[in-house]
C-alpha positions as CSV (number, residue, x, y, z in Angstrom):
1,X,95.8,-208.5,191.1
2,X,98.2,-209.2,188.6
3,X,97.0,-212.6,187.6
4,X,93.3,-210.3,186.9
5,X,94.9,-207.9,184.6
6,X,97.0,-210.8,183.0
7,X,93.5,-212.8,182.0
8,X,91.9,-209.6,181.0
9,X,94.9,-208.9,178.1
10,X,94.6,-212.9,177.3
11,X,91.2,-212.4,176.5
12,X,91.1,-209.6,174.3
13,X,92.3,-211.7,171.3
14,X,90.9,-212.5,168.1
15,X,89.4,-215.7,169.1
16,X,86.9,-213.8,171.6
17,X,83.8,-213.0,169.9
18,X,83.0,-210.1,172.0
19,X,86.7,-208.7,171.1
20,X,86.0,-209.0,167.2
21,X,82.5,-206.7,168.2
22,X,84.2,-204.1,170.1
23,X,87.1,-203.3,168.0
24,X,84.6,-203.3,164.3
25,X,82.0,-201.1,166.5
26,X,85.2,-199.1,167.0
27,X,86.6,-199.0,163.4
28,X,83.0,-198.5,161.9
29,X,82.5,-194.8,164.5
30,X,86.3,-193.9,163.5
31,X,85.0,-194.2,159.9
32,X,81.9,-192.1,159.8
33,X,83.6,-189.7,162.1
34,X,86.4,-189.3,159.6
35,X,83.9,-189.0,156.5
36,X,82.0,-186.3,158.5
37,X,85.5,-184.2,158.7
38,X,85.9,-184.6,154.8
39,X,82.5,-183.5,154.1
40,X,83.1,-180.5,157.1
41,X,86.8,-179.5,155.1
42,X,84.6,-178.4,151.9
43,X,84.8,-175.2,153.2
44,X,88.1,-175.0,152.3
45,X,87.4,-175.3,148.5
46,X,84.5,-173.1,148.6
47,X,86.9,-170.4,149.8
48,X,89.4,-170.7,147.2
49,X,85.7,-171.0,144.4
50,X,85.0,-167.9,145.9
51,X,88.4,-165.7,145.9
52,X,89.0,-166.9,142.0
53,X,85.0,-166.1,141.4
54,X,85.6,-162.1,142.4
55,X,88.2,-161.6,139.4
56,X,87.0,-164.1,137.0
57,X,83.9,-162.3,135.2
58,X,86.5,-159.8,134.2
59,X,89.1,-161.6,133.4
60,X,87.3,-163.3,130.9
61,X,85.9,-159.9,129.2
62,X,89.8,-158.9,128.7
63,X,89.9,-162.1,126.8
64,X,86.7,-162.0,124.5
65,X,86.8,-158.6,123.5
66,X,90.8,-158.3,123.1
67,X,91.2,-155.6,125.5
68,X,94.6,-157.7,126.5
69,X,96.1,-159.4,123.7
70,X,99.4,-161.2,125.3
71,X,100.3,-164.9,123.7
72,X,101.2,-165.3,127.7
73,X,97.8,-164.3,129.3
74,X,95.6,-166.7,126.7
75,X,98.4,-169.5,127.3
76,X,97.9,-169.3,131.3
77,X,94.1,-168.7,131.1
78,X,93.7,-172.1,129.2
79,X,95.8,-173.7,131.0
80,X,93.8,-172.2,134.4
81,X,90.6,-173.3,132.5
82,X,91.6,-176.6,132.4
83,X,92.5,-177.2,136.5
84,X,89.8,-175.2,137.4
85,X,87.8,-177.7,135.6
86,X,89.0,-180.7,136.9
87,X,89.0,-179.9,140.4
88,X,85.2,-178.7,140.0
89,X,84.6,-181.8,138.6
90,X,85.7,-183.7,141.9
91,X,84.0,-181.3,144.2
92,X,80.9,-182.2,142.4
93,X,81.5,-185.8,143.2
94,X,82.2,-184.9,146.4
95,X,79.0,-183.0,147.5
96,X,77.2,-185.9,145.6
97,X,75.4,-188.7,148.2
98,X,76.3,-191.7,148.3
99,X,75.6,-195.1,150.3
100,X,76.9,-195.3,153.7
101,X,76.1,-198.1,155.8
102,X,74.4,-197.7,159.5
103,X,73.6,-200.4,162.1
104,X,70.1,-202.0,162.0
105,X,68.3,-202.3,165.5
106,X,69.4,-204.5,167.7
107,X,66.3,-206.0,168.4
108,X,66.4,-208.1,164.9
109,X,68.6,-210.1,166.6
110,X,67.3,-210.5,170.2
111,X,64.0,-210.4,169.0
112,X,63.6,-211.9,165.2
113,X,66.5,-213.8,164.4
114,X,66.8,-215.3,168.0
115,X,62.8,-217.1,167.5
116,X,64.9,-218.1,164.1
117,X,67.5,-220.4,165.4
118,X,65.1,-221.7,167.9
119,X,63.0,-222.9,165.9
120,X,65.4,-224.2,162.7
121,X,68.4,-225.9,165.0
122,X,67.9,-229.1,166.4
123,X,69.8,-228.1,169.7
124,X,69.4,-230.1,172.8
125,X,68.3,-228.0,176.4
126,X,72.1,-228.5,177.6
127,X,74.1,-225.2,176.8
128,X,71.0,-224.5,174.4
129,X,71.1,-220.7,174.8
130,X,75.3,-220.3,175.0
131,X,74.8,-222.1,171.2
132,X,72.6,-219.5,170.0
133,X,74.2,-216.5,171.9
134,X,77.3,-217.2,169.8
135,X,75.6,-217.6,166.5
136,X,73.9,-214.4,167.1
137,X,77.1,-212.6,167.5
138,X,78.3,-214.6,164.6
139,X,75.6,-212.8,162.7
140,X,76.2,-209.7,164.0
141,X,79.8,-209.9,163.1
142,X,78.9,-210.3,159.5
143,X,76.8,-206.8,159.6
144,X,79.5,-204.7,161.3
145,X,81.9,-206.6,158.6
146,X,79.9,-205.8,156.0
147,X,79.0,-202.4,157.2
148,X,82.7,-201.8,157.8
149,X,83.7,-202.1,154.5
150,X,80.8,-200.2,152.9
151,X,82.2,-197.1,154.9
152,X,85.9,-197.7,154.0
153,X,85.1,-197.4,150.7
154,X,83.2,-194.2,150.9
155,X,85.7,-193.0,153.0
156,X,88.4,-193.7,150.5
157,X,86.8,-192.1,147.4
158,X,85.4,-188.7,149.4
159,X,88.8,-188.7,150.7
160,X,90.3,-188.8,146.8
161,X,87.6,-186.3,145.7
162,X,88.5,-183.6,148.1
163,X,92.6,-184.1,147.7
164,X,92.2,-183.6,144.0
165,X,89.6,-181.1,144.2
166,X,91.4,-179.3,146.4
167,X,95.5,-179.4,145.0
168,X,93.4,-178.8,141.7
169,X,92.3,-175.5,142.8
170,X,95.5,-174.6,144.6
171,X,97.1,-175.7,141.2
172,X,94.8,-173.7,139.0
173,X,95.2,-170.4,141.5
174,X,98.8,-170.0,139.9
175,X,98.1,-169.1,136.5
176,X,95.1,-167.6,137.5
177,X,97.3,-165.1,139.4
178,X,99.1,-164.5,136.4
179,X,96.3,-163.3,134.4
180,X,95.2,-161.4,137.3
181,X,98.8,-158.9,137.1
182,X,97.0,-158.3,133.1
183,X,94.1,-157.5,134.2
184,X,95.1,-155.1,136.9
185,X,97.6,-153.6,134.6
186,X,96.0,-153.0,132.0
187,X,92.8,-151.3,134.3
188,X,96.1,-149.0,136.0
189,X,97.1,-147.9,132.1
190,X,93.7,-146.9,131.1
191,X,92.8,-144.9,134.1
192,X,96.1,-142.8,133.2
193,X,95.0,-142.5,129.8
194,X,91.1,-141.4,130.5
195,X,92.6,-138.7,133.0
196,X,95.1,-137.5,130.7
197,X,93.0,-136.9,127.4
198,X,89.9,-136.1,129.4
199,X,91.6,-133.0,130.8
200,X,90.4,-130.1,128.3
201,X,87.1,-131.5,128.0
202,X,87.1,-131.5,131.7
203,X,88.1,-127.6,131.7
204,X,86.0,-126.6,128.8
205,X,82.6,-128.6,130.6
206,X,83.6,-126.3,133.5
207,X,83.5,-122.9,131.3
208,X,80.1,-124.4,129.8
209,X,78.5,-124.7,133.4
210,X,79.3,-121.3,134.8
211,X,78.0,-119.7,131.6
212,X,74.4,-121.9,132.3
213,X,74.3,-121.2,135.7
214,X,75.0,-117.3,134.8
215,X,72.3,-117.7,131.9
216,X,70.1,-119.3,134.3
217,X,70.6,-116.6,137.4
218,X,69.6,-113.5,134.7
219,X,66.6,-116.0,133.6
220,X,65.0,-116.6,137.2
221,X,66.0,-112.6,138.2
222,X,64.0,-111.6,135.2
223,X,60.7,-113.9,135.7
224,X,60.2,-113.7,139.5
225,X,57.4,-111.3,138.9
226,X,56.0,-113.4,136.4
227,X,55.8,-117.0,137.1
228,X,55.3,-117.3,141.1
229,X,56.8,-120.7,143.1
230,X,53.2,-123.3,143.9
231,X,53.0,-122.7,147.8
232,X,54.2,-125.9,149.5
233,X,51.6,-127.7,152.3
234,X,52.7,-126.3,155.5
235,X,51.5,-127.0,159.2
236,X,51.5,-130.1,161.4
237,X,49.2,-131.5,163.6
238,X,51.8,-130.8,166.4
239,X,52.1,-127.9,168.2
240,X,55.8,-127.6,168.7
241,X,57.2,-124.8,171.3
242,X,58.7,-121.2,170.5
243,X,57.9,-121.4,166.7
244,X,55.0,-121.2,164.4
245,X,53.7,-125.0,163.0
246,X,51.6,-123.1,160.3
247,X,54.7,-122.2,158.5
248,X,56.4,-125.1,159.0
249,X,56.8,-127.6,155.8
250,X,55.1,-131.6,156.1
251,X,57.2,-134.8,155.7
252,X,56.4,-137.9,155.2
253,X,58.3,-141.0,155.8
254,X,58.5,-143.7,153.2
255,X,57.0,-147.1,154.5
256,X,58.2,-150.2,153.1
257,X,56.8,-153.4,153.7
258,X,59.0,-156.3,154.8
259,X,60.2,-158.7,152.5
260,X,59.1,-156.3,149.9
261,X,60.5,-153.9,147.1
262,X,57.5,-152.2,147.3
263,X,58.1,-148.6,148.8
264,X,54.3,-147.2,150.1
265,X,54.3,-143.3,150.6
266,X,51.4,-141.4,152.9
């Protein structure tokens, strides 16, 4: 038993062909697995897009129309302007496609490329077919090397995109912040000053109501005689119990077609 498990670990070297296949079938799936996660983190900047994208539109009006003018607010939202920027610009190189490599099928080599070297190698019938079973997983070496490579690569750079993309945003959240305490300062000081100045008005628009609805109450008293209400449609086709259905007043509901603005009444 231990002389089995001793030639297994012996042959599991570099100099076995089927070793070299196993461990670069294994590399190239660890690859692609890890460029999936990268792609599958993106929510991560998308979440910090979208917290910075609720407080940005106004942040921007206290800016272009002066309703803030602080040397410190215009310093931090320039400087925010430029990380923001930068780690956009790596988020859009990470959602971008790119090349990455997959296995062709297997049957080009059992199939097409096995007819190939029988018909180009001048190999004798003796250990004929142990010749070309090792040139074929030659071949297929050089694909899953090739291959291999191909996805390190795109691993590498996604992987580069989505650090700075991300630290960027992280980065570009502290001065943000900053202009943030402006703009919620300044809306807190002119909420004080609208209630504070708008207080007579407020009282005298009071006074001017009660004298309209007075005015209005001696107008309606006066023409009741004179101008009668239109009589409204009353009755429904149901004959409800313990009251009378001609006196009762029709309603119609509004029916609105789906995926449609449109709003149809009966």
């Amino acid at each position: 038993m231990a002389q089995l498990t001793e030639n297994a670990m012996t042959k599991e070297t570099f100099y076995d062909l089927e070793y070299i296949i196993k461990i670069n079938e294994k590399r190239i799936e660890e690859y692609i697995s890890a460029y999936q996660k990268v792609l599958e983190r993106f929510t991560n900047i998308i979440i910090i897009y979208s917290a910075i994208a609720i407080f940005l539109v106004p942040i921007c009006q206290d800016i272009c129309f002066a309703e803030v003018k602080h040397w410190l607010l215009l310093s931090c939202f320039i400087v925010f302007c430029g990380l923001f920027l930068i780690s956009l610009y790596n988020t859009i190189r990470l959602i971008m496609p790119v090349e990455v490599s997959y296995l062709k099928s297997p049957r080009s080599y059992y199939d097409t490329m096995r007819l190939q070297y029988e018909q180009t190698l001048d190999i004798q019938d003796h250990g004929r077919d142990g010749k070309i079973a090792k040139l074929l997983q030659a071949s297929y070496i050089d694909e899953l090397e090739e291959a291999l490579e191909m996805n390190i690569r795109v691993f590498t750079r996604k992987s580069s995109f989505y650090y700075n993309a991300l630290m960027f945003a992280l980065l570009s959240a502290v001065p943000f912040l900053i202009c943030l305490c402006f703009h919620i300062t300044k809306k807190g000081d002119k909420v004080q000053q609208v209630e504070i100045v708008n207080s007579d008005k407020f009282i005298n628009l009071q006074l001017n109501q009660t004298d309209s609805k007075m005015s209005r109450n001696t107008n309606t008293t006066t023409n009741t005689t004179t101008n009668p209400k239109p009589a409204l449609p009353t009755g429904t086709s149901t004959k409800l119990p313990g009251i009378d259905n001609a006196q009762v007043i029709r309603s119609s509901p509004n029916i609105i077609k789906e995926n449609s603005q449109h709003i149809k009444k009966k």
